[in-house]
C-alpha positions in Angstrom: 0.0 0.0 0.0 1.9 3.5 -0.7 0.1 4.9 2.1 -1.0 4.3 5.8 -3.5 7.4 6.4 -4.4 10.8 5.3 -3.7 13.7 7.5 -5.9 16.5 7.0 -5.0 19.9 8.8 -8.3 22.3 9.1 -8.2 25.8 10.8 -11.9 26.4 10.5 -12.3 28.4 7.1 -13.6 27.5 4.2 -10.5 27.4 2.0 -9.3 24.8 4.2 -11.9 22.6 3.4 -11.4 23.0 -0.5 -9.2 19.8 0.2 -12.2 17.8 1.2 -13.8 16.3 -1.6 -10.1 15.2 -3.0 -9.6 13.3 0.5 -12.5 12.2 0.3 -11.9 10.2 -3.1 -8.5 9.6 -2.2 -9.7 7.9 1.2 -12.6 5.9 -0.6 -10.4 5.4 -3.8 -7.5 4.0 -1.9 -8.9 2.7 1.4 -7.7 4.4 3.6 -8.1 6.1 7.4 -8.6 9.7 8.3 -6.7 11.8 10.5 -8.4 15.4 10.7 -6.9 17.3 13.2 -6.8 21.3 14.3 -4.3 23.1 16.1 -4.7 25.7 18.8 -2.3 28.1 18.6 -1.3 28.9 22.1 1.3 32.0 21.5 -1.0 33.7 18.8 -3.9 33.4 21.1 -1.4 35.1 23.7 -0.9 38.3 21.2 -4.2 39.0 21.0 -5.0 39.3 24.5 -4.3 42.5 26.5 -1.9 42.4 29.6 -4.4 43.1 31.8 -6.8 40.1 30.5 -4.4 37.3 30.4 -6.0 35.9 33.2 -9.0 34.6 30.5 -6.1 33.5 28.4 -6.6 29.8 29.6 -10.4 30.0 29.2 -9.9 31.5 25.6 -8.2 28.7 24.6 -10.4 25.5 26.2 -12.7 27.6 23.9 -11.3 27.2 20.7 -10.5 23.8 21.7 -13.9 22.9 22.1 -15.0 24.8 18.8 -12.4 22.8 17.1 -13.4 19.3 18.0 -17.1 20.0 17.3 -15.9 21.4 14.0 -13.9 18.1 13.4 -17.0 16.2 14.2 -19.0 18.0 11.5 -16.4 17.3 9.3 -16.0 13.5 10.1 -19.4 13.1 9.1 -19.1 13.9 5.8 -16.4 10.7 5.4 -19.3 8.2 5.3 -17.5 4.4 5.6 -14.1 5.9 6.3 -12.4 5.3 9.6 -11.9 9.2 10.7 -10.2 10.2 14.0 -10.2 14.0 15.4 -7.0 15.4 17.0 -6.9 19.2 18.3 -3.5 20.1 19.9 -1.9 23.0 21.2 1.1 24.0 20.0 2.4 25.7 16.4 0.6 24.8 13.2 2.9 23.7 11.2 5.0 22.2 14.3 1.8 20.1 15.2 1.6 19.0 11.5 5.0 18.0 10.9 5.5 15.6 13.8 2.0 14.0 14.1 3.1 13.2 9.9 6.5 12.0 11.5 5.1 9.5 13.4 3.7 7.5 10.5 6.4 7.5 7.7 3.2 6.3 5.4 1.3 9.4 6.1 -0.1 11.5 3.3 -1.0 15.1 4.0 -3.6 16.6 2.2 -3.8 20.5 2.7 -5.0 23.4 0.7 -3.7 26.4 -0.2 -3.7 30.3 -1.7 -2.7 31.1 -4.8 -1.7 34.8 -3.9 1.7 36.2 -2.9 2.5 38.2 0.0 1.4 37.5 3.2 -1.6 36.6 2.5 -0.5 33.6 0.2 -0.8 30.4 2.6 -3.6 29.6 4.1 -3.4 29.8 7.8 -0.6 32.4 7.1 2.7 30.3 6.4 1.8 26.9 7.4 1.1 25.1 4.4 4.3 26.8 3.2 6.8 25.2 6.3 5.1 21.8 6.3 5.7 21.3 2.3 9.2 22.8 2.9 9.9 21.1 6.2 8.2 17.2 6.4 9.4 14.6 5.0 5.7 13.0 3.8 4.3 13.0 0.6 2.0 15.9 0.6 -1.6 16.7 -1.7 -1.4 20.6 -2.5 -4.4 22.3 -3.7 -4.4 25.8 -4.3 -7.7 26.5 -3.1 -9.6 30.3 -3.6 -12.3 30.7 -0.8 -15.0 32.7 -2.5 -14.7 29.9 -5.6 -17.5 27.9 -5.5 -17.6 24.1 -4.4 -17.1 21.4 -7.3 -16.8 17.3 -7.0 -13.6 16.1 -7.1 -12.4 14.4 -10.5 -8.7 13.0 -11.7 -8.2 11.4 -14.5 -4.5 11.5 -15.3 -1.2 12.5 -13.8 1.7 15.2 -14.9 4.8 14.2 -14.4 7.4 16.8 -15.0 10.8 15.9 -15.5 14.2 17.4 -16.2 16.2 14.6 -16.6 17.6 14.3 -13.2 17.1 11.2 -11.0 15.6 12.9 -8.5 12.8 14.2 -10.6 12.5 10.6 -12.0 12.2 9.1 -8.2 8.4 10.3 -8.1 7.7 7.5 -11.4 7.0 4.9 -8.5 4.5 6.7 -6.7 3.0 7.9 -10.1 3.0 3.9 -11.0 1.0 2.9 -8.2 -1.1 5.6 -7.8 -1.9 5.3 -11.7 -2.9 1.7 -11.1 -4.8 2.8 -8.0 -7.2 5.4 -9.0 -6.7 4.0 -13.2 -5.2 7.3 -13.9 -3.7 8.4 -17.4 0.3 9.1 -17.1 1.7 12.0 -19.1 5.0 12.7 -18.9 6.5 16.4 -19.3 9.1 18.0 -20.2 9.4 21.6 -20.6 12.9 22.5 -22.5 15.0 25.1 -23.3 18.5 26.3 -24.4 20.9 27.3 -21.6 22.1 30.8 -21.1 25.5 29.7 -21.8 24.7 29.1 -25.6 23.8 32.6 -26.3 26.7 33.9 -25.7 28.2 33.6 -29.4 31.6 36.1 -30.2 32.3 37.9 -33.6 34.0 34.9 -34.9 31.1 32.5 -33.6 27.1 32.9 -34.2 25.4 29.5 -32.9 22.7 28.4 -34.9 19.8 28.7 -32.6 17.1 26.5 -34.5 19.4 23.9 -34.9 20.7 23.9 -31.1 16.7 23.9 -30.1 15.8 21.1 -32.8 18.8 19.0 -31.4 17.3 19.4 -28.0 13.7 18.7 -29.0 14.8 15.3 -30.4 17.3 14.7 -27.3 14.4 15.5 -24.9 12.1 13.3 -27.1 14.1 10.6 -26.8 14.5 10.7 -23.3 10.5 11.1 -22.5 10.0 7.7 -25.2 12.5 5.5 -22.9 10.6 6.3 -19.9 7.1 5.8 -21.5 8.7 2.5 -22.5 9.9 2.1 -18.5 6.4 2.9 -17.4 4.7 0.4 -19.7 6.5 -2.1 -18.8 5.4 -1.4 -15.0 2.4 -2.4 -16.0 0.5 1.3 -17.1 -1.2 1.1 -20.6 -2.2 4.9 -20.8 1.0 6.5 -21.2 2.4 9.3 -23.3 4.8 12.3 -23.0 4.9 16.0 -24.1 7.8 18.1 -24.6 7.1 21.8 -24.9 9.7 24.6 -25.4 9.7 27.0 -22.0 10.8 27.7 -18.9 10.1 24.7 -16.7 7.4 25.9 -14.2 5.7 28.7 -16.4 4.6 25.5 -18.8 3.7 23.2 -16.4 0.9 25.5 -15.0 0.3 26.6 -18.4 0.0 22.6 -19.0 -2.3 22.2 -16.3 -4.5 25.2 -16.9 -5.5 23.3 -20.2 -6.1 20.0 -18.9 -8.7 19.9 -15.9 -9.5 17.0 -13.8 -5.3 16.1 -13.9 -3.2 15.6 -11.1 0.7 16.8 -11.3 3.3 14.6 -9.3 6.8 16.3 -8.9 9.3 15.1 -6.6 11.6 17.4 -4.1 14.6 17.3 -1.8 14.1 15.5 1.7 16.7 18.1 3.7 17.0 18.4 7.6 19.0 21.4 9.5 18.7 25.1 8.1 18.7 23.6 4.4 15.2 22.0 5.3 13.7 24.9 4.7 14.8 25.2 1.0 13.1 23.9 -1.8 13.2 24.2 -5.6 11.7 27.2 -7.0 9.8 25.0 -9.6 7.9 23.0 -7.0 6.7 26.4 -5.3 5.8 27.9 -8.3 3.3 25.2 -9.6 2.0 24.6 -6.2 1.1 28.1 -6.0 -0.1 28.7 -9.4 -1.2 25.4 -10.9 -5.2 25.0 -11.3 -4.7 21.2 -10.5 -3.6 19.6 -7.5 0.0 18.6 -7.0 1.6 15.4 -5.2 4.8 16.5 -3.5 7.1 13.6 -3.0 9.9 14.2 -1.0 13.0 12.4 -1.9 15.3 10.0 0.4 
C-alpha cells in the first residue's frame, strides 16, 4: 500500500476545506483512514489578549478547543464508511503538522492552499508553506480560492514533469502505483529550453539557434519515449509524453490550466538542519499557481 492514512490539517475556514472532496476520493479510492486534526495556537492566542486580560487566556483557549473538535465532528461526518479520528492540539501549526506526519512515515497530507503572494498567500498564514518545505511525507497541494465555488472532485491522469535528473525521475513509482490505483492516465513532461551559456556567441562564432533547439527537441524526445517504454513495462497502458519549449514551471501550470481533472506529481529534496527549509523554485511555483492539485514527493 503507498500509504497508511491521510492527515488532513483544518483551521476552521472554508479554503481549508477545499481539500475535502479530493480526500475524500483519495480515502474511498484507496482505502484508507482519516486523521483530521486542528491546532490551537497557544502563543497567537497570547498576542491577542491585552496584559491586563491574560488571566482569561486559559479560558480563551479550552474555547477554541472545544470549537475545534465540534468542528472536526462535523467534518468527520461527511467521510461516510471511512475510519476518521479528530486530534486538536496545542502547540504551532505547522509544528503540530509536521510531527503528528513524522510518526507514521506512510502518512499522506492533504492541505489546501492560496494562490496569492505576500502574506496573505498560505492559508493559515505560512503553514502550508513550512510543512511542504519542512516534512518529510508526501504531501496533496491544492491551491484553493475561498469565494470559488464548491465542485466534485475528478482526476483522471497525472503530470509528471521531469528534467532529466534522477531525482525528478524518483516520483515514477508513486506515479506507478497511484496510476494503477485510481486507473489514472500518465503524461509525462518536459518543458525544454536552451541554456544561457549558448547565447553567448563572439564575432567569430554565431550559434545556430534552431538547430541547437531542434537538437534538444529530439534529445528530450528521446529521453520522454525510454521512460514511457519504462512505465509500460510497469504495468501502465495509458502512457504518453509531451515536450514543450519554455521555462520549466511557467509551462507546467500553463500545461495544467489546459487540462482539468489532472493531477501533477513532482518530486523534491528530503533536507533536515537550516537547508530543510529550502526547496526548488519550480515546486513552489506550480503549487502556488497550478489549477490542479499537486503530489509532492519528497525524496530519500
Amino acid at each position: 500500500m503507498l500509504y497508511s492514512k491521510i492527515l488532513i490539517p483544518l483551521d476552521g475556514s472554508r479554503t481549508a476545506e477545499k481539500v475535502l472532496p479530493f480526500a475524500r476520493l483519495l480515502a474511498r479510492t484507496l482505502r484508507l483512514p482519516v486523521e483530521l486534526v486542528e491546532v490551537v495556537d497557544v502563543s497567537a492566542a497570547s498576542a491577542h489578549v491585552a496584559s491586563d486580560k491574560a488571566r482569561f487566556l486559559d479560558a480563551l483557549i479550552a474555547e477554541g478547543e472545544r470549537e475545534s473538535r465540534e468542528h472536526l465532528r462535523v467534518v468527520a461526518a461527511e467521510f461516510p464508511g471511512t475510519r476518521v479520528t479528530c486530534t486538536v492540539e496545542r502547540g504551532n501549526p505547522a509544528e503540530v503538522i509536521i510531527e503528528r506526519a513524522a510518526a507514521d512515515r506512510g502518512t499522506l497530507i492533504a492541505m489546501a492552499t492560496h494562490g496569492r503572494s505576500g502574506v496573505n498567500r498560505w492559508i493559515m498564514g505560512s503553514v502550508a508553506e513550512k510543512v511542504l518545505r519542512g516534512s518529510e511525507s508526501t504531501m496533496f497541494l491544492l491551491r484553493a480560492d475561498e469565494d470559488a465555488p464548491n465542485t466534485a472532485a475528478a482526476i483522471s491522469s497525472v503530470v509528471v514533469p521531469l528534467d532529466g535528473s534522477e531525482l525528478a525521475e524518483s516520483v515514477l513509482p508513486t506515479v506507478v502505483e497511484m496510476a494503477k490505483s485510481l486507473d489514472l492516465e500518465v503524461v509525462l513532461y518536459r518543458a525544454y529550453e536552451l541554456a544561457a551559456s549558448a547565447y553567448y556567441g563572439s564575432r567569430d562564432y554565431l550559434p545556430h539557434y534552431d538547430a541547437m533547439l531542434l537538437d534538444l527537441k529530439r534529445e528530450v524526445e528521446e529521453y520522454l519515449g525510454k521512460k514511457v517504454e519504462a512505465l509500460k513495462s510497469a504495468g501502465l497502458t495509458r502512457v504518453s509524453s509531451v515536450a514543450a519549449p519554455g521555462a520549466g514551471a511557467d509551462e507546467i501550470v500553463r500545461y495544467s490550466r489546459e487540462h482539468p481533472d489532472a493531477l501533477i506529481a513532482m518530486c523534491t529534496h528530503g533536507r533536515s538542519g537550516v537547508r530543510r527549509w529550502v526547496l526548488g523554485s519550480v515546486t513552489e511555483r506550480v503549487v502556488r499557481h497550478s489549477g490542479d492539485p499537486v503530489l509532492v514527493v519528497h525524496a530519500a
